[in-house]
N, CA and C atoms as an extended XYZ file, in Angstrom:
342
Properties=species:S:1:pos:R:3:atomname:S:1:resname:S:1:resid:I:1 pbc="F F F"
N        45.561     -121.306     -165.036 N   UNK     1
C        44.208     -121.530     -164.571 CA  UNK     1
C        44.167     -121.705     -163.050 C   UNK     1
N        45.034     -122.401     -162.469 N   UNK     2
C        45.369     -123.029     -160.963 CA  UNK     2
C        45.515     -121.332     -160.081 C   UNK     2
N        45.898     -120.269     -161.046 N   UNK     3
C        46.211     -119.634     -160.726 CA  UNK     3
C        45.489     -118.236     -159.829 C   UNK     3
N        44.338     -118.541     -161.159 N   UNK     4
C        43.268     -117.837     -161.501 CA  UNK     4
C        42.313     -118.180     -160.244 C   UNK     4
N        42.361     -119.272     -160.136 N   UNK     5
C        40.855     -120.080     -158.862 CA  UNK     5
C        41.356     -120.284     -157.676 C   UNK     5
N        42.899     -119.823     -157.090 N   UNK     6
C        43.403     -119.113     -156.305 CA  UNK     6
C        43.223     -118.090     -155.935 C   UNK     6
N        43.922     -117.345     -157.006 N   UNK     7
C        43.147     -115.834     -156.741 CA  UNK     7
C        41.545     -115.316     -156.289 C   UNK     7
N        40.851     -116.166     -157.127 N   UNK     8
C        39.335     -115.972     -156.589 CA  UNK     8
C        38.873     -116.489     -155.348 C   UNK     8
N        39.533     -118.125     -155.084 N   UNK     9
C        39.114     -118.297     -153.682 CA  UNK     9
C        39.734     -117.494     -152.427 C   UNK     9
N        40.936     -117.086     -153.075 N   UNK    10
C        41.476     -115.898     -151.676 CA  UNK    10
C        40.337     -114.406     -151.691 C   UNK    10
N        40.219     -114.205     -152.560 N   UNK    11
C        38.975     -112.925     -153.213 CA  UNK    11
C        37.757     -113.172     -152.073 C   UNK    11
N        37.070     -114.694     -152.150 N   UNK    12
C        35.911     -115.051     -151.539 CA  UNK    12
C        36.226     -114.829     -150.478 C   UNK    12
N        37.392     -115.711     -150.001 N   UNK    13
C        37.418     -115.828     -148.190 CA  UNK    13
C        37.621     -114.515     -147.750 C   UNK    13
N        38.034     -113.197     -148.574 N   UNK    14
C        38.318     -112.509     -147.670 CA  UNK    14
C        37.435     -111.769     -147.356 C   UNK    14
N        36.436     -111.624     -148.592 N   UNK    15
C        35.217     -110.803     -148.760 CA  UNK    15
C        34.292     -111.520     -147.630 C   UNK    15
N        34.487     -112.791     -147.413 N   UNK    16
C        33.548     -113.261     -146.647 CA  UNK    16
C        34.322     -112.977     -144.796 C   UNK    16
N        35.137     -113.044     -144.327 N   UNK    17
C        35.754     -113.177     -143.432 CA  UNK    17
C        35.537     -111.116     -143.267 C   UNK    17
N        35.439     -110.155     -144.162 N   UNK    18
C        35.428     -109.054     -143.971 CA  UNK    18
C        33.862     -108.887     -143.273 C   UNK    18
N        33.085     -109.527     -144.187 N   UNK    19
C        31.516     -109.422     -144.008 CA  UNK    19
C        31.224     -109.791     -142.365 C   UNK    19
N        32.002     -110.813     -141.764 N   UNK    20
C        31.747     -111.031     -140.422 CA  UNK    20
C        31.830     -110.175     -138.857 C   UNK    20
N        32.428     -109.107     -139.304 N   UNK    21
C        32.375     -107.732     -138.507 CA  UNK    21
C        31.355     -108.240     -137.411 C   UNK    21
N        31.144     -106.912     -136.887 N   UNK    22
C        29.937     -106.850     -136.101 CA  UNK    22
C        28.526     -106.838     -136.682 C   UNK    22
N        27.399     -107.062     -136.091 N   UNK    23
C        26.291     -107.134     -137.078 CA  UNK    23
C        25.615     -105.771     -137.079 C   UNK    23
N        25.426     -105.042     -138.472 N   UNK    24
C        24.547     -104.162     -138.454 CA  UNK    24
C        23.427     -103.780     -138.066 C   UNK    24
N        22.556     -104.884     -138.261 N   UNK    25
C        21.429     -104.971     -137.767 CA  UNK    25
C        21.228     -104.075     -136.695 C   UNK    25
N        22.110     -104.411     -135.475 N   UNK    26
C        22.183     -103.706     -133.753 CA  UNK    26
C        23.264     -102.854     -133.533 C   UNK    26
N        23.495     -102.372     -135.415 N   UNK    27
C        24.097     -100.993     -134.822 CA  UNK    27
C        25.553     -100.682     -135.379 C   UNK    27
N        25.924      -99.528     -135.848 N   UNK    28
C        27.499     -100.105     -136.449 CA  UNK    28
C        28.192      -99.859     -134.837 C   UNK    28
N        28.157      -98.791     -134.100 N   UNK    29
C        28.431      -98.337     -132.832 CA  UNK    29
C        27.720      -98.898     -131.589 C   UNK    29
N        27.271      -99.680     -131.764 N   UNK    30
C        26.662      -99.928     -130.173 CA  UNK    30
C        26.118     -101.307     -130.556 C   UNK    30
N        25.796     -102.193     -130.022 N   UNK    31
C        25.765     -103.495     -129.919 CA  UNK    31
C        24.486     -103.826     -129.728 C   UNK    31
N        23.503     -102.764     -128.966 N   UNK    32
C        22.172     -103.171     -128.438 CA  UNK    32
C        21.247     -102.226     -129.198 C   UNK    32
N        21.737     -101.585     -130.193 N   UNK    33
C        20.788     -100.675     -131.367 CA  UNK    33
C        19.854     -101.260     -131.941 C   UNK    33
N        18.674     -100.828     -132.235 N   UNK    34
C        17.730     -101.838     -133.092 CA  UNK    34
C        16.457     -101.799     -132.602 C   UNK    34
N        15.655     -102.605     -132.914 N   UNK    35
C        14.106     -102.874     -132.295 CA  UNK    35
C        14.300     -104.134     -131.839 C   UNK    35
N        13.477     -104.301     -131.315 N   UNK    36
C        13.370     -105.459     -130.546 CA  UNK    36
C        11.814     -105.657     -130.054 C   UNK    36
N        11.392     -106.641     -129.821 N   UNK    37
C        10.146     -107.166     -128.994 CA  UNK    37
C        10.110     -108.251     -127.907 C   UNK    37
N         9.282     -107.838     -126.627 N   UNK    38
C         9.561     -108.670     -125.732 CA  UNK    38
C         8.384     -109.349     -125.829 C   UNK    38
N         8.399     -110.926     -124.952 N   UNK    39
C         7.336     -111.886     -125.208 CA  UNK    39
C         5.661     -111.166     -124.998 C   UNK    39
N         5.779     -110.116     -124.343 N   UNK    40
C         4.421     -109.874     -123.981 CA  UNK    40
C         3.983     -108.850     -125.172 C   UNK    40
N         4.581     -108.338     -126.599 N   UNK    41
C         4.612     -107.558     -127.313 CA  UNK    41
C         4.825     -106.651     -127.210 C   UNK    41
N         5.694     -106.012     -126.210 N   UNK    42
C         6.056     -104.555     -126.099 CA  UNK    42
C         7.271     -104.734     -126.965 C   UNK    42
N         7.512     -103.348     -128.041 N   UNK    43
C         8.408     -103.102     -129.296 CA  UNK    43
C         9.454     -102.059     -128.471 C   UNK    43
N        10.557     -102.223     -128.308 N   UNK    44
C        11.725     -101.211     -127.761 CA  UNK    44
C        12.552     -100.967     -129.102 C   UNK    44
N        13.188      -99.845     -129.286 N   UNK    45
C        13.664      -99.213     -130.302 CA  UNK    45
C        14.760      -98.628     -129.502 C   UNK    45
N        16.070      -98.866     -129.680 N   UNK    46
C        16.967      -98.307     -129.204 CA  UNK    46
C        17.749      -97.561     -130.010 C   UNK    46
N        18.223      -96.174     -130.723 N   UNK    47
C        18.435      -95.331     -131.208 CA  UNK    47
C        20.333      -95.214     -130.863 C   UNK    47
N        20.928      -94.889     -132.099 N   UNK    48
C        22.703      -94.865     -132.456 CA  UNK    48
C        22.311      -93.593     -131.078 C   UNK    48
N        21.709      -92.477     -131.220 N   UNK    49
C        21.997      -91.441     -130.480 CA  UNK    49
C        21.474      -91.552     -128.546 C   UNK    49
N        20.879      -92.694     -128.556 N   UNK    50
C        20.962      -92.893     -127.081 CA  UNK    50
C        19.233      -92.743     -126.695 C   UNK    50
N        18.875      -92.150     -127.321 N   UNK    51
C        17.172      -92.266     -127.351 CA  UNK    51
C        16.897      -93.641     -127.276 C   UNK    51
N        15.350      -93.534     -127.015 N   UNK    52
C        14.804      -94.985     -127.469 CA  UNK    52
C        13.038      -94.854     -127.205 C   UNK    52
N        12.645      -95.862     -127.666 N   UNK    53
C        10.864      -95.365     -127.670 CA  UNK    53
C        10.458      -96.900     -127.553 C   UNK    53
N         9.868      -97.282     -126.358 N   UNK    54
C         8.988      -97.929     -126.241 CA  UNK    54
C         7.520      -98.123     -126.293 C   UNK    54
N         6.888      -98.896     -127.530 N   UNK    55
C         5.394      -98.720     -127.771 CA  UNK    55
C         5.000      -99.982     -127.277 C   UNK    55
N         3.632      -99.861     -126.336 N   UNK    56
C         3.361     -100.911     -125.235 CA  UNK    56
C         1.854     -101.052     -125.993 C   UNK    56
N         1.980     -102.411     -126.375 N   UNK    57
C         0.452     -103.683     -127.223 CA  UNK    57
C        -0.661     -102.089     -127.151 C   UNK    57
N        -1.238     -100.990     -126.037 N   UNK    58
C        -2.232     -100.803     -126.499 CA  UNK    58
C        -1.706      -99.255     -127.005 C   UNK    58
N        -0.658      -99.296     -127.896 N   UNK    59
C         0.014      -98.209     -128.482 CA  UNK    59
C         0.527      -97.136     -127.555 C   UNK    59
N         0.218      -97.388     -126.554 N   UNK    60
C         1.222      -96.142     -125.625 CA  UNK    60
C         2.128      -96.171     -125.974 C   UNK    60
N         3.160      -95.037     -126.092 N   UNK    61
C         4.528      -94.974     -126.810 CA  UNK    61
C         4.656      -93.665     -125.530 C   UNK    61
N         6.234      -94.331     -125.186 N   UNK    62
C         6.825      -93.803     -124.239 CA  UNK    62
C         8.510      -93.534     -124.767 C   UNK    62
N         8.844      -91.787     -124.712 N   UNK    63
C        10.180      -91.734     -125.109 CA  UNK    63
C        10.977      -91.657     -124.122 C   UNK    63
N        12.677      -92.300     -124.221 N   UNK    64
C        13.558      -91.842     -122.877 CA  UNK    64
C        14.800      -92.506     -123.857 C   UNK    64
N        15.639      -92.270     -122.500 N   UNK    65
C        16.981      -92.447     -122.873 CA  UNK    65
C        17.415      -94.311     -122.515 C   UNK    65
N        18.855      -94.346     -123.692 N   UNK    66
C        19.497      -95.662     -123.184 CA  UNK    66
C        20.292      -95.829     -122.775 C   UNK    66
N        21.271      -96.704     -121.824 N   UNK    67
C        22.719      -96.606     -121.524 CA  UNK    67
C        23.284      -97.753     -121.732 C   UNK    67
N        24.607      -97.475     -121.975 N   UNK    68
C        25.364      -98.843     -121.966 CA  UNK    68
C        26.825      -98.887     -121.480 C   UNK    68
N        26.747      -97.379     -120.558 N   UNK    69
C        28.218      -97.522     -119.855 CA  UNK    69
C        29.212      -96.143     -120.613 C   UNK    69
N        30.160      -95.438     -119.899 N   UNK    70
C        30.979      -94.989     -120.859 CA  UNK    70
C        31.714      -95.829     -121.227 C   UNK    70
N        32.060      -94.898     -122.655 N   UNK    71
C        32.643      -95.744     -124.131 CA  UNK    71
C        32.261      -96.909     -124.340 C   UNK    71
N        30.839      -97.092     -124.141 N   UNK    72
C        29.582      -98.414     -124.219 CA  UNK    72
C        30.954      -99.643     -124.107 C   UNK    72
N        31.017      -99.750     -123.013 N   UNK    73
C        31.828     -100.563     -122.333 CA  UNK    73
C        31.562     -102.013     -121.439 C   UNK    73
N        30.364     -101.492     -120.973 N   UNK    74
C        29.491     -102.234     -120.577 CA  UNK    74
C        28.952     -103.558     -121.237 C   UNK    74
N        28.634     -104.613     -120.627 N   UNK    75
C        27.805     -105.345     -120.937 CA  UNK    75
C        26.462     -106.141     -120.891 C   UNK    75
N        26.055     -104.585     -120.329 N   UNK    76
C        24.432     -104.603     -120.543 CA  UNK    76
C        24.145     -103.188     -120.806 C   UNK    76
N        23.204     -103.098     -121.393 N   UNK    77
C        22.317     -101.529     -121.187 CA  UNK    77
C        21.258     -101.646     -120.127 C   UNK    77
N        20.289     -100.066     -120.011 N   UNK    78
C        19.537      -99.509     -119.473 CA  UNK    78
C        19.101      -99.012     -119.599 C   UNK    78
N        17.591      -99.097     -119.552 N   UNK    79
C        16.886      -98.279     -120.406 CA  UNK    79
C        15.577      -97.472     -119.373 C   UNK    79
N        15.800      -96.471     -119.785 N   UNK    80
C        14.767      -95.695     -118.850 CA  UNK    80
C        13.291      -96.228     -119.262 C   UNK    80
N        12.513      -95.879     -118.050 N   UNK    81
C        10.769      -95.466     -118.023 CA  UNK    81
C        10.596      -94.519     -117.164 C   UNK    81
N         9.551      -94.053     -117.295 N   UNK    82
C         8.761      -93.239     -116.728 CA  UNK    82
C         9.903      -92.140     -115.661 C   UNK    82
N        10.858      -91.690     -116.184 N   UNK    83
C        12.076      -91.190     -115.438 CA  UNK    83
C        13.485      -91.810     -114.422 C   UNK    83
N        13.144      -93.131     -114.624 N   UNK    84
C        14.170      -94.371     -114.219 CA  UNK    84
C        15.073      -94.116     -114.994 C   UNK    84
N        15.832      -93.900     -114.941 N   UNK    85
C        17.096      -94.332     -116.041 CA  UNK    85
C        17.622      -95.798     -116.116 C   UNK    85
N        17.450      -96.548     -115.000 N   UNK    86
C        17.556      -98.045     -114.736 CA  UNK    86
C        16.653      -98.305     -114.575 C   UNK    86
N        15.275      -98.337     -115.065 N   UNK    87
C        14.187      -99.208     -114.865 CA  UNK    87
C        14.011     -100.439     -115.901 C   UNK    87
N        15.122     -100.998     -117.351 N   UNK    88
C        14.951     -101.703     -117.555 CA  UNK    88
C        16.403     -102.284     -117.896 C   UNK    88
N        16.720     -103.456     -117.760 N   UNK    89
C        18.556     -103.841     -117.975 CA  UNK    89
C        18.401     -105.042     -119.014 C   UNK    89
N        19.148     -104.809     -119.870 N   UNK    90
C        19.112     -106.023     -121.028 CA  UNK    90
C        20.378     -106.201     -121.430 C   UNK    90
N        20.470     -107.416     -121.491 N   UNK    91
C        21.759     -108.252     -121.974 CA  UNK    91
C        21.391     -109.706     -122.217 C   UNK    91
N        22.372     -110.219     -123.394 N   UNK    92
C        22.101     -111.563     -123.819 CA  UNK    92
C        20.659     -111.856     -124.232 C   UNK    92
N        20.069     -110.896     -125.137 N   UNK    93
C        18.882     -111.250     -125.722 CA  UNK    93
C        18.091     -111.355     -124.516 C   UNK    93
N        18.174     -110.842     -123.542 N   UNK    94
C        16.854     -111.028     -121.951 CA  UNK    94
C        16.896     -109.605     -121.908 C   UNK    94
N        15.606     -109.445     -121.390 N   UNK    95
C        15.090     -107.920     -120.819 CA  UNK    95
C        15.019     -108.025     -118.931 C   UNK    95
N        15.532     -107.492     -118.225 N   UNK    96
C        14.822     -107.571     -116.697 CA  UNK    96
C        14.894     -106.135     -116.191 C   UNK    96
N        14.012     -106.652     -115.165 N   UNK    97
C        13.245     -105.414     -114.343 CA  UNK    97
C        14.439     -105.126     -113.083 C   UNK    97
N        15.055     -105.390     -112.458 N   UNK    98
C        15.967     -105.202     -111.458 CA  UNK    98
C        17.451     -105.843     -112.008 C   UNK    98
N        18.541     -105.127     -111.480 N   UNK    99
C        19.873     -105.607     -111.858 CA  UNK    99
C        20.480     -107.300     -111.166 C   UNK    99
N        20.017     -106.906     -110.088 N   UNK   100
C        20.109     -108.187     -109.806 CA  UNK   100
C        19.755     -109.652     -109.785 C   UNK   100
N        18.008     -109.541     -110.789 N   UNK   101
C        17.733     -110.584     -111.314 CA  UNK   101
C        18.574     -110.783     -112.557 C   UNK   101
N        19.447     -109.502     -113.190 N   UNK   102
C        19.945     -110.073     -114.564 CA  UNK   102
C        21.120     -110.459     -114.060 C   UNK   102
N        22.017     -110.317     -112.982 N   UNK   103
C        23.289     -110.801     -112.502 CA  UNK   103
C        23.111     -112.512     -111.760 C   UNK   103
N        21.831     -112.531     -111.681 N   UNK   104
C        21.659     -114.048     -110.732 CA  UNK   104
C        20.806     -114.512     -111.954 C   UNK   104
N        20.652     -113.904     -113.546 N   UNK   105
C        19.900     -114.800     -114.307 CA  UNK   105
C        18.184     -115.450     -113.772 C   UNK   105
N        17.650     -114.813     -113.216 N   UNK   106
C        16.261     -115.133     -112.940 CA  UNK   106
C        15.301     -114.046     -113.868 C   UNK   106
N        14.093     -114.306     -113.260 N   UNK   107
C        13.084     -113.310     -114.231 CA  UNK   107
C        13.153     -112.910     -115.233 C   UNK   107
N        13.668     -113.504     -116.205 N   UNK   108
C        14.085     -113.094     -117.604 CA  UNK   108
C        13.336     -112.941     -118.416 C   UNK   108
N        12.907     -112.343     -119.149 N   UNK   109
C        11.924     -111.649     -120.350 CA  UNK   109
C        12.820     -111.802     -121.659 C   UNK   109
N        12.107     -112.989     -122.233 N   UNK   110
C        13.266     -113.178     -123.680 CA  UNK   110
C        12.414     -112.029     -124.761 C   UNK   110
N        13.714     -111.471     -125.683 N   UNK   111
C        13.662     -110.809     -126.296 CA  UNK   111
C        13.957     -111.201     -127.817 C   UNK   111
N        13.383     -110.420     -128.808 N   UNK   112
C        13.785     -110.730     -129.993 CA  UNK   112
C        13.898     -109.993     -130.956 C   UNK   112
N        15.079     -109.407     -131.347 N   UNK   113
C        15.444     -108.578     -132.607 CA  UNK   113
C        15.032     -108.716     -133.524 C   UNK   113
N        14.167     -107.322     -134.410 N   UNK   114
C        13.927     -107.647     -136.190 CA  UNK   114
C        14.497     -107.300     -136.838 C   UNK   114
């Protein structure tokens, strides 16, 4: 019996310790995949293939590209507008408008994954 509820608790921990991977949610490949919403209700959608579509509160929907570095290496992305390719930088659940408010941590636009 001792034997048996061994076997199963090694069964659990491992199944559970496997489950802790990276989170799907944001992507099996990329870390910043997913939707998201920033405090003012704009919805960003960042796409496995590098796309992404931002729809802004009065439904404007704007398509462009995302970055996150070769061999997404990086630890932030970038996300285009209106032909920026850096017009938006996100890391650590914050959205900002210039790189250097996200390197000095100011102006931060909290964000939130669904």
């Amino acid at each position: 019996m001792k034997k048996v509820i061994s076997i199963l608790f090694v069964t659990i921990l491992l199944a559970s310790l496997q489950g802790c991977g990276g989170s799907a949610k944001h992507g099996e490949n990329h870390k910043f995949v997913g939707t998201f919403e920033d405090e003012f209700g704009t919805q960003f959608t960042l796409n496995e293939d590098m796309s992404t579509s931002i729809t802004f509160k009065g439904a404007k929907e704007y398509k462009g590209k995302w970055s996150d570095g070769e061999n997404h290496q990086r630890p932030y992305a970038t996300i285009e507008y209106n032909g920026d390719p850096n017009y938006y930088y996100l890391r650590d659940n914050y959205l900002y408008r210039y790189k250097q408010d996200m390197e000095e941590g100011r102006c931060k636009i909290k964000i939130a994954y669904k």
